[in-house]
N, C-alpha and C positions, 0 to 999 in steps of 0.2 A: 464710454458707456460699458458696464458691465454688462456680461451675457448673460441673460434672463431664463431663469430655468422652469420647465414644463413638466408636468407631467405623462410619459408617455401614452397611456389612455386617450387623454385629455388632445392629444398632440392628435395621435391617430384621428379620431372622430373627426377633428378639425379640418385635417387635411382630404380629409373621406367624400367633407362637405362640399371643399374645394371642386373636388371630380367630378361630383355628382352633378355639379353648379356648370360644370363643362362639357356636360353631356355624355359620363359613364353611366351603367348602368350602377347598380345600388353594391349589388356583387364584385361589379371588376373596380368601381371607384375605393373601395373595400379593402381588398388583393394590394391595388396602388401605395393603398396609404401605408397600411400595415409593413409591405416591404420596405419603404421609406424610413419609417421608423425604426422599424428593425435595426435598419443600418444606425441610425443616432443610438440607440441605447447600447450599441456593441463599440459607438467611439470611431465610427465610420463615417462621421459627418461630413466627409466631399461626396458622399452617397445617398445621404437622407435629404429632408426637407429642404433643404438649398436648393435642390434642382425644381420646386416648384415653380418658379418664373421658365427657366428653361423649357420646360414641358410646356405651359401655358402657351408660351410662343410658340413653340412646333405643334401644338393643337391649330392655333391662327396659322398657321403658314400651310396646314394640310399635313405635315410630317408624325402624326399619330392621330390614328382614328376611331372616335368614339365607338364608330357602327360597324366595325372589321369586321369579316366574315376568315372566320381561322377553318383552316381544313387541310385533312391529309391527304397528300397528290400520289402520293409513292407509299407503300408498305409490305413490309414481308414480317414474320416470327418474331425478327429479331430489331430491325429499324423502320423508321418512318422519315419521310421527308412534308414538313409542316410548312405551309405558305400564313403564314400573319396579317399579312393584307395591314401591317403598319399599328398593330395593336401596341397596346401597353405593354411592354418587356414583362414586367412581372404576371402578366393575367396570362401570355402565352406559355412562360416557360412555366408557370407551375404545370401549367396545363401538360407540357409537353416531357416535363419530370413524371409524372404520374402516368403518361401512358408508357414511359423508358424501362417505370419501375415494374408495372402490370406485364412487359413482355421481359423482363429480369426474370419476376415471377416466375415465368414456362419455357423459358428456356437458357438462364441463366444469364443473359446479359442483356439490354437494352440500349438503342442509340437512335437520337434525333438529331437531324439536322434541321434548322429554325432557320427558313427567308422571309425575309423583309419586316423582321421585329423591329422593335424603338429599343430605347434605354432601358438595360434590364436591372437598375440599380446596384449594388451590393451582392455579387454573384455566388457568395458565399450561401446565400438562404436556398439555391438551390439543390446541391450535393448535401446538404445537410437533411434537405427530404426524401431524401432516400437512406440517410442513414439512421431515419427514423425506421424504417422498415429493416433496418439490420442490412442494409446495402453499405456498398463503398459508389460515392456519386463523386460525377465529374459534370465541370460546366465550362465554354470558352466562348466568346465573341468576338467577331472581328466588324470593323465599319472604314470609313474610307479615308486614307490616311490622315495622319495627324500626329506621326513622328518620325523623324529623322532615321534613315538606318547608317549604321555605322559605317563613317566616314561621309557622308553627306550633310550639306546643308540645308536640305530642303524636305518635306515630310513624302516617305514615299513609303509607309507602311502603316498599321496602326497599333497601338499601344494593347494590344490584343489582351484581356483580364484571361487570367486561367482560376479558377477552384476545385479543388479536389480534397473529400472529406470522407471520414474510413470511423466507424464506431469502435469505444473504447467499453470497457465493463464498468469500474464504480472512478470510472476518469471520465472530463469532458470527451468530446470528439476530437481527433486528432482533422483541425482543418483550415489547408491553404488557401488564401486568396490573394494574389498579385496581379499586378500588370506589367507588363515587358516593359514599361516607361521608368525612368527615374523617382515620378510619383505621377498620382495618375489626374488627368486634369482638372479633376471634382478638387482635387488638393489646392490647387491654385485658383480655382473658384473659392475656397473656403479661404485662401490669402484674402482674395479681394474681397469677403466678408468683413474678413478682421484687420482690413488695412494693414498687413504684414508685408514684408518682402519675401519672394521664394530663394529657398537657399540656390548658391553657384550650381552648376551641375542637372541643374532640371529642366529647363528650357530654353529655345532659344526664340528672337523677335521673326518679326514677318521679312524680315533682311538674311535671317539666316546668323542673327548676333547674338551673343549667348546674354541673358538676359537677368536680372531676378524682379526684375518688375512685373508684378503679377496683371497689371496690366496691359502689359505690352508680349506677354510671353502668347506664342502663335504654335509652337514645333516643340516638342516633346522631346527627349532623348534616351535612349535605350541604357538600360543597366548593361552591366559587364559587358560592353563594346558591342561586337558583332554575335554575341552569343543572343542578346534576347532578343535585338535586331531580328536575325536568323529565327527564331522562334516563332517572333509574328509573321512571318514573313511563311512558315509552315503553317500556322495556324490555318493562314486566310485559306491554303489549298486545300483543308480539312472542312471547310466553312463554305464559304461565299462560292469558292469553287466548284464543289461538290454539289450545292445547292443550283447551279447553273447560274450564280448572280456576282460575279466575278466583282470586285468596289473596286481595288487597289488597280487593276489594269484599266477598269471603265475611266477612275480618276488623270493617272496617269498619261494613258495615250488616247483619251479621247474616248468617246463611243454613245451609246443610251444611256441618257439621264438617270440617274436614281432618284428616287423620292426624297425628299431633306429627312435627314433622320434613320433612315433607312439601316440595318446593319442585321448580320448574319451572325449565327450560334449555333453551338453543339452541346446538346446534355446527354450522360448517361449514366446510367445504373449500373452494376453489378452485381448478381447474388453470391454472397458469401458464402453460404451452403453451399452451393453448388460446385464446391472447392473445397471444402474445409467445415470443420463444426463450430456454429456462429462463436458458443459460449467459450472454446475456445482461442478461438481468431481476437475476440475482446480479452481476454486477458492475458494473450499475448501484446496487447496494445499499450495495455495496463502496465505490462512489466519494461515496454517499450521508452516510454513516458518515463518510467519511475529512473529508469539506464541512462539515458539522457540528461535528467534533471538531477542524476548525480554526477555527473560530471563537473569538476572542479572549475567555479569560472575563471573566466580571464581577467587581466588588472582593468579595472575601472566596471566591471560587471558585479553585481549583489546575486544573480543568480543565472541559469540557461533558462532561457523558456523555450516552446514548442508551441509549432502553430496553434492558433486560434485562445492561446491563455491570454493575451490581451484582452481580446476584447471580451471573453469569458470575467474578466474581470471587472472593467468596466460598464458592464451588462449588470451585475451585481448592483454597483455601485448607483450607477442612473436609474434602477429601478426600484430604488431607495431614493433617492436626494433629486430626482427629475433631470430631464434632457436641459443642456446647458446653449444656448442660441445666441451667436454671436449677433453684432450692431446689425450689417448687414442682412444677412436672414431674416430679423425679424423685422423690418422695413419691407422687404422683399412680400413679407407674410401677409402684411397689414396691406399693404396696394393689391394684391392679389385679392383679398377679402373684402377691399373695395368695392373694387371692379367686377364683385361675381356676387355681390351683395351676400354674403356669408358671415356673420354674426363671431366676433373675434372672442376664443376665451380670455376671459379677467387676465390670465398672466400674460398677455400679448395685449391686450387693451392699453395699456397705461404707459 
């Protein structure tokens, strides 16, 4: 079966409906869908509307909560410490970008730490909201292991995403998003969409065997060996730590249960001014870019790119010709729309 393409709108409202049918409010079901999408029209699809089953189920199981009570426990000028109470990743962290950027604003930098969020999709849309403000934004997560650290068999750390995104003048935004894993496991979700196998090198089985069966793959594997191993492995002490909700040791050697779903973030802002003058910081960014992308490429390369030109591209692209939904996904879509009695659009009907 050919992957059925949507249009993004069309997608949004759909899945909007979904939430709302699941007991969000009108606003945070909203937030949900929209950052979903976000991610499909940028070509991030182990991030978009795939995870709609996923979600549904940690709705059933109690692991994201329609009626969270979000609030700041800890704050000074410059940070805050935010309890989630299990909300939608996206409804908290915008929430909690917007107050990083408000204390940028007055004092030049902003920092939250985020307990006990859900899945915050696509981690890129949140430094990107402050680079709407003329900020340089960062964003990282950590939840409870689910990758191997180097030299181990077994998942003793987590595939921890980092983004960090910096305005350009008449360029896009110069903007990172990875995860310490090989790929990250929305990717292999999107295998088992599209009945692929996952390439060597990405996962390994619940034995600890290296694996490309996207159904069998359990354990995650760290890029460049011990270095991004090591990374997550900082992150979580910046995160979960910090937050007093430690995943990887609770998992590890035992202790208080965590909620399913459960996982720990850092967002922050920076004021550019408050360093430098914005109009020129951008067009040093701009000459940045342009330094870069002359650079002579290497054999079997057409060109260098620089973060976030993919999906700047593909952004383009799917918001002209629509979001492309493999076999899976859109089965996925359709029982879900079932099940919550929500009225399927004409290109997912048939």
């Amino acid at each position: 079966m050919a992957d059925i393409r949507i249009d993004s709108q069309t997608l949004e409202q759909f899945v909007a409906a979904i939430w709302e049918k699941a007991g969000f409010t009108a606003e945070d079901a909203a937030t949900e869908a929209h950052v979903l999408v976000w991610a499909n029209l940028r070509g991030v699809d182990s991030h978009g509307v795939l995870r709609v089953p996923q979600y549904l189920a940690n709705i059933a199981r109690g692991g994201m909560n329609p009626h969270a009570s979000i609030r700041i426990e800890r704050e000074t000028p410059a940070i805050a410490l935010i309890e989630a109470d299990m909300a939608f990743g996206p409804v908290v962290t915008s929430y909690a970008m917007e107050i990083v950027i408000a204390k940028a604003r007055q004092v030049g930098i902003g920092w939250a730490v985020i307990r006990n969020t859900t899945h915050q999709g696509c981690m890129a849309y949140y430094p990107l909201l402050a680079v709407e403000q003329d900020m340089a934004g960062l964003a990282l997560v950590c939840n409870p292991p689910n990758m191997a650290p180097y030299g181990a068999r077994a998942a003793g750390v987590h595939n921890s995403p980092l983004a960090i995104a910096v305005p350009a003048g008449d360029r896009d935004p110069l903007v990172l998003d990875m995860a310490t894993s090989m790929a990250a496991f929305g990717k292999i979700n999107l295998a088992q969409d599209r009945r692929v196998p996952i390439p060597e090198g990405w996962a390994l089985d619940s034995d600890g065997n290296p694996t490309t069966d996207p159904n069998e793959a359990r354990i995650l594997l760290p890029f460049g060996g011990y270095k991004a191993s090591s990374l997550a492995l900082m992150f979580e002490t910046l995160s979960s730590v910090m937050a007093g909700n430690g995943l990887l040791t609770a998992s590890l050697l035992g202790g208080e249960r965590q909620r399913p779903g459960a996982q720990n973030s850092v967002v922050a802002a920076i004021d550019i001014s408050a360093f430098t003058d914005v109009a020129d910081y951008k067009g040093e960014i701009d000459r940045l870019i342009a330094a870069i992308k002359g650079l002579p490429p290497a054999k079997g390369f057409a060109e260098v790119l620089v973060p976030g030109e993919i999906e700047n591209r593909v952004r383009v692209e799917r918001s002209t010709t629509g979001i492309p939904l493999p076999e899976g996904t859109v089965m996925n879509l359709r029982q879900a729309a079932r099940d919550l009695g929500v009225p399927l659009p004409a290109a997912l009907a048939s």
